[in-house]
N, C-alpha and C positions, 0 to 999 in steps of 0.2 A: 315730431322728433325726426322722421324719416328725413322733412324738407332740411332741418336743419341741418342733418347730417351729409345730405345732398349738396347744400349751399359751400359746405366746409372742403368737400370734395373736391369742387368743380373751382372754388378758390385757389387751392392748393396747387391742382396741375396747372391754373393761369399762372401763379408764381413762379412755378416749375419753367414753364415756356419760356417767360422774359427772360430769366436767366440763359437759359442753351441759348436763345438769341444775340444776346450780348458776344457769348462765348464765339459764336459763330461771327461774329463781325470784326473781332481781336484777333480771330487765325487769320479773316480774308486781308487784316490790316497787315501783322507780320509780312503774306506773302506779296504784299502789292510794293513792301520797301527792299525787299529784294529785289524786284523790278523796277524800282527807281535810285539806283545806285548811281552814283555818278560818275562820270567817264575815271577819275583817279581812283573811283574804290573797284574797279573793272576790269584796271588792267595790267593784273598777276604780279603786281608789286609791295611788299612788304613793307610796314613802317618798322623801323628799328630805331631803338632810343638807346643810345649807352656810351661809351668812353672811347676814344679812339688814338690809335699812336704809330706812330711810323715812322722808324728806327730799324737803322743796318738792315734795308734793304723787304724788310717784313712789316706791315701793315695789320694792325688787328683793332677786332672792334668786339669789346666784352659790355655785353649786356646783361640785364639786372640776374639772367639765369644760363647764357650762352657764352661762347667763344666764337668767335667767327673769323677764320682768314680774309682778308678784303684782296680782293681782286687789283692787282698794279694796272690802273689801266689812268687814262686821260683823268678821269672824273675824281681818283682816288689823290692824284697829285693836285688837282682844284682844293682838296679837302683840307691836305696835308698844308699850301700856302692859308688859307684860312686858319688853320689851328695852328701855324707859328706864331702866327700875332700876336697869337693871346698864352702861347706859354712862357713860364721861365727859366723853365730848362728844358732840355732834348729829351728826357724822362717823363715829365707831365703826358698824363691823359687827359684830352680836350674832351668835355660830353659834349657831344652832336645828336641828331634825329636827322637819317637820312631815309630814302626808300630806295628799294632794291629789289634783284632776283636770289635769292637765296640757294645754292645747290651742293650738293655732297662733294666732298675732294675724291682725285682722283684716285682710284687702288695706288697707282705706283708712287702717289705723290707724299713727302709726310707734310703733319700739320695738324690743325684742328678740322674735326671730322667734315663742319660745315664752313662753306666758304660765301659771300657776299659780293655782288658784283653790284655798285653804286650807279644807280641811275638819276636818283634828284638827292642835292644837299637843302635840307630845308633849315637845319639852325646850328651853329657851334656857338659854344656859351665857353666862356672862361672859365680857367678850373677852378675850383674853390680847392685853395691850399689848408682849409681845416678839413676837411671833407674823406680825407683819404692818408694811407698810410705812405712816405715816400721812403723808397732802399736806394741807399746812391753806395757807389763803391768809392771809395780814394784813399788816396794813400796818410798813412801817420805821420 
């Protein structure tokens, strides 16, 4: 009785071990893919996915939970000649996926709290006109 109780033991904690071992080999994995990041996931740039328009002088880019002022700079006018093509009116919001630096607006300035300064355009898609509600103004 004793052996068998013995045999049952010494079982037990061999199951016990394989396990933490595995365990142990899943954290070294996690940390070893942070260490093989790729030069793009590296370098303090943001993917942003969402809707973009630029009208009277103000550029903005709402995504699926944000607002963000976009920065008038070179890259933002690249964006803006890309998303004419595909709109049908000066109103339409073009979805795009760009990356970027992301940073707070200034105290003195007004706007949306955060602002986006565009450093790669990776896609503009045409709008889809069922997809979304449109407000036009004109006259009766």
């Amino acid at each position: 009785m004793k052996k068998l109780f013995f045999i049952a033991l010494t079982l037990t904690a061999l199951i016990s071990c394989k396990n933490d071992a595995k365990s142990e080999q899943k954290e070294g994995t996690i940390s070893s893919d942070i260490d093989e990041r790729t030069e793009k996931q590296s370098d303090g740039l943001t993917l942003l996915k969402g809707e973009f328009i630029y009208y009277a002088d103000a550029a903005v880019l709402q995504t699926h939970n944000e607002m963000y002022a976009v920065i008038i700079d070179e890259k933002m006018h690249e964006l803006n000649k890309q998303a004419i093509k595909l709109k049908t009116a000066d109103t339409d919001m073009v979805p795009v996926e760009i990356r970027g630096i992301i940073t707070p607006k200034p105290k003195n300035e007004e706007g949306w709290p955060l602002r986006v300064e565009i450093k790669e355009i990776l896609k503009v898609s045409k709008p889809n006109p069922e997809g979304g509600e449109m407000i036009t103004i004109g006259k009766d």
